[in-house]
C-alpha positions in Angstrom: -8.8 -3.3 -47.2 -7.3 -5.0 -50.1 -4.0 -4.7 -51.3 -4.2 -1.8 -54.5 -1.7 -2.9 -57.1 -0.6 -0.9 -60.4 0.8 -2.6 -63.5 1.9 -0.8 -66.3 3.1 -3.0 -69.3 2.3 -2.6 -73.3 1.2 -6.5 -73.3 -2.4 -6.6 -73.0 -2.9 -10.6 -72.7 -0.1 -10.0 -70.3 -1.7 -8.1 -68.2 -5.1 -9.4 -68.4 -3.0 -12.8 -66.9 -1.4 -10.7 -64.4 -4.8 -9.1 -63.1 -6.8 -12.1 -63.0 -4.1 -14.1 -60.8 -3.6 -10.8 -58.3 -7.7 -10.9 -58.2 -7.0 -14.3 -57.0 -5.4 -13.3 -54.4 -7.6 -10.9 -53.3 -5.7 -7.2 -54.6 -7.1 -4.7 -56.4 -5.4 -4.4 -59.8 -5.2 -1.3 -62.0 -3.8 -1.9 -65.3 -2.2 0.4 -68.2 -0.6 0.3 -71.2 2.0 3.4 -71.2 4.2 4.8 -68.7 2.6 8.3 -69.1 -1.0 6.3 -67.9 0.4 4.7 -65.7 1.8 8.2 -63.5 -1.2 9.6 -63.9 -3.0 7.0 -62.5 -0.1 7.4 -59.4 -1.7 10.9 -58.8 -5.2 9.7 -58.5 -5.0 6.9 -56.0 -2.3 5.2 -54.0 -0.5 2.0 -54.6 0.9 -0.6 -52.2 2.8 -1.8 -55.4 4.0 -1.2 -59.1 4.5 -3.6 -62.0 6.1 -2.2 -64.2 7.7 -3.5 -68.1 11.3 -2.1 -69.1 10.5 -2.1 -72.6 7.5 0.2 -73.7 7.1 2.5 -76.4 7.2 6.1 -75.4 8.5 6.3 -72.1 9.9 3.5 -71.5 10.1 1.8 -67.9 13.5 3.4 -66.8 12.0 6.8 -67.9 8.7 6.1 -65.6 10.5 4.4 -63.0 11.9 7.9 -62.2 8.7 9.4 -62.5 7.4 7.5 -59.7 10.1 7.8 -57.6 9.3 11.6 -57.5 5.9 10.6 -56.2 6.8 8.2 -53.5 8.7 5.5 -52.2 6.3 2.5 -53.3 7.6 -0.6 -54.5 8.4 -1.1 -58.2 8.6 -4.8 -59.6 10.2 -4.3 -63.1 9.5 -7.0 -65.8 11.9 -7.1 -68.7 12.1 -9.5 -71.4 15.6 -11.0 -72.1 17.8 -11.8 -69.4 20.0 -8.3 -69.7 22.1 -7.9 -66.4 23.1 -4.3 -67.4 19.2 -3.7 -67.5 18.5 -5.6 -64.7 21.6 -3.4 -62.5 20.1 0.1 -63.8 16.3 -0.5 -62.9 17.8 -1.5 -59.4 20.0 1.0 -59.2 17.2 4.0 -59.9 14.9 2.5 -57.1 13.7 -0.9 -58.3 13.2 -3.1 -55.8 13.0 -6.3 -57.7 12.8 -7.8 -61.2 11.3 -10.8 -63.3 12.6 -11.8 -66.8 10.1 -12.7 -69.2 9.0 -15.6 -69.3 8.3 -16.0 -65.5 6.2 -18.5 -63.7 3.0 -16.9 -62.0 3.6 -18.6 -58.7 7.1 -17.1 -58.3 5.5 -13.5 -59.7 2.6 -13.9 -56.9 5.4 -14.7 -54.3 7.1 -12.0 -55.2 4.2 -9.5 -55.6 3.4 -10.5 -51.8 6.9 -10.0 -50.2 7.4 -6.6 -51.7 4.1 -5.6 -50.4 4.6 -7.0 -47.0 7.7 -5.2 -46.5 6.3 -2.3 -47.8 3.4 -2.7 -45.4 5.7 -3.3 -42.6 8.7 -0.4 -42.9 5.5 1.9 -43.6 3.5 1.2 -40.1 4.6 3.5 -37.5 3.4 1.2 -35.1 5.6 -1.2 -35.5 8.7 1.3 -36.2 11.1 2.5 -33.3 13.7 3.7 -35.8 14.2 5.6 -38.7 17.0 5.1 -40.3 18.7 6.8 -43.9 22.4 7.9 -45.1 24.0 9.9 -42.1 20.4 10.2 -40.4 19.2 8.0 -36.8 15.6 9.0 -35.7 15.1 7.4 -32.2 11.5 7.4 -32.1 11.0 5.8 -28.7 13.6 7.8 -27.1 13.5 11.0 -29.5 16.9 11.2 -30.4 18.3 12.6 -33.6 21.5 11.3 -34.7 23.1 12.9 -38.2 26.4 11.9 -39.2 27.0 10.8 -35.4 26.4 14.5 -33.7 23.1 14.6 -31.7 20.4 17.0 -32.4 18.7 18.6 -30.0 15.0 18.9 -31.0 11.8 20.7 -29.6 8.7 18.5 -29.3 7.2 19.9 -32.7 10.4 20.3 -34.6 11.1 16.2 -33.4 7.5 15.3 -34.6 8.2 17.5 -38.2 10.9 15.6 -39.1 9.6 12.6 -38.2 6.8 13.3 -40.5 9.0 14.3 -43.4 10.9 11.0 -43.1 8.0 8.9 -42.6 7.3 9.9 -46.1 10.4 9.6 -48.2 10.3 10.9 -51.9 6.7 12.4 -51.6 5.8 16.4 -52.1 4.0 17.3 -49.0 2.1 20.2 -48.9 1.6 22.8 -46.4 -2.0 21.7 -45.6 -0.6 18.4 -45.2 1.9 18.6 -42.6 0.0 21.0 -40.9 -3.5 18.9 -40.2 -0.7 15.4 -39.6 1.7 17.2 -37.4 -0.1 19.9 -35.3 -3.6 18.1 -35.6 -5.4 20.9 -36.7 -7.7 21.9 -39.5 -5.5 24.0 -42.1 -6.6 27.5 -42.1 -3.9 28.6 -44.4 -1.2 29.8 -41.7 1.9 29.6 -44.1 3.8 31.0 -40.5 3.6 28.2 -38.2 4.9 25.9 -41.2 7.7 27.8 -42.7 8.8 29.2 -39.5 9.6 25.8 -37.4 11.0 24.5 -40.6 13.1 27.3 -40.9 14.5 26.1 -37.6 14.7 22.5 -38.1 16.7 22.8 -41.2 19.1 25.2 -39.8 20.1 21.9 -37.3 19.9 19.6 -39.5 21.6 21.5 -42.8 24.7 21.9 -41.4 25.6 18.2 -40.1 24.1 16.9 -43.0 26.1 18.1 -46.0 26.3 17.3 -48.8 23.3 15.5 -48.2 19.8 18.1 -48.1 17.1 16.3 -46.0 14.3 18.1 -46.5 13.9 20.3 -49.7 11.2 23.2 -50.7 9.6 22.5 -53.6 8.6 26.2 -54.9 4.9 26.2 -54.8 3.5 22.8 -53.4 5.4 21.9 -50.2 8.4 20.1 -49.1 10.2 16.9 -50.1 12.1 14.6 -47.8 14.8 13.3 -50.0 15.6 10.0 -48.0 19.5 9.9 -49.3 20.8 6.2 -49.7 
């Protein structure tokens, strides 16, 4: 399947470039023009990566760039056009995971495009994970162990798999239906119990070793949110 790559950026010939050199390399590319586009698109489909411009009318990229960090934990590649370090630190520092300053050479933007998405590809294979790792939190997954804040948790089998669910997907609302059919492997026939009632458990373990930090937080009328502190 190829690579699924969303750019968001005001400059049409700009993207048009930007398109036709990813279709080059064989990735699907989606292109908008706003910020608000560009999160709608984000609910439709998923994206393996985000190129996103700083400067936009409307919402501009800092204002999206939190947007899509409500939705997930996809890599953003932020384009700005004059070398401004204090831009450059804020875009990082609100979840960026790399930048390019206008003008930029499309070999070094294809290299780049290609290592975000293989890391992303990599940290996001369970496969080829043992350990999950975030502030104060050490998820064993060979040995299930819990580790938060160096006290070991004690977990059931479901309560361990739960968790590891939640972090495997950082920054995302899951719903109920969700969790259920990925962690109990069964079709959802709207059993709000099961769900709330070994959460309810889990986060009583967890909520107390973790403070201030909140792990896993219920988002009133879609689901749950693991918050993947940093």
């Amino acid at each position: 399947m190829p690579n699924r790559i969303l750019i968001i950026d005001d400059d049409k010939d700009l993207c048009r470039l930007l398109q036709e050199s990813l279709r080059q390399m064989d990735a699907e590319a989606d292109v908008c023009y706003s910020g608000n586009v560009g999160i709608s698109f984000m609910q439709k489909r998923e994206y393996h990566l985000v190129v996103l411009d700083i400067f936009m009318p409307g919402m501009d990229g800092f204002e999206t760039l939190e947007k899509i960090r409500l939705l997930g934990n996809v890599p953003v590649l932020m384009l700005t056009a004059k070398d401004d370090n204090a831009s450059k630190v804020k875009g990082l520092q609100m979840g960026a995971d790399d930048y390019l300053t206008k003008p930029f050479n499309l070999e070094e933007f294809n290299a780049r495009v290609q290592s975000l998405i293989r890391r992303y590809l990599y940290l996001n294979d369970p496969e080829k994970r043992t350990v999950i790792e975030y502030k104060g939190l050490l998820i064993n997954l060979s040995e299930k162990r819990v580790v938060i804040n160096g006290s070991e948790v004690a977990l059931p089998n479901k309560e361990f798999e739960l968790l590891v669910y939640c972090a495997q997907n950082p920054k995302k609302i899951l719903s109920k239906k969700r969790i259920f059919e990925a962690v109990w492997k069964q079709e959802y026939m709207y059993d709000d119990n099961t769900i709330m009632a070994t959460m309810s458990r889990l986060r009583k373990k967890i909520d107390g070793l973790s403070a201030p930090d909140e792990y896993i937080q219920t988002i009133k009328g879609m689901g749950y949110r693991f918050n993947a502190p940093v």
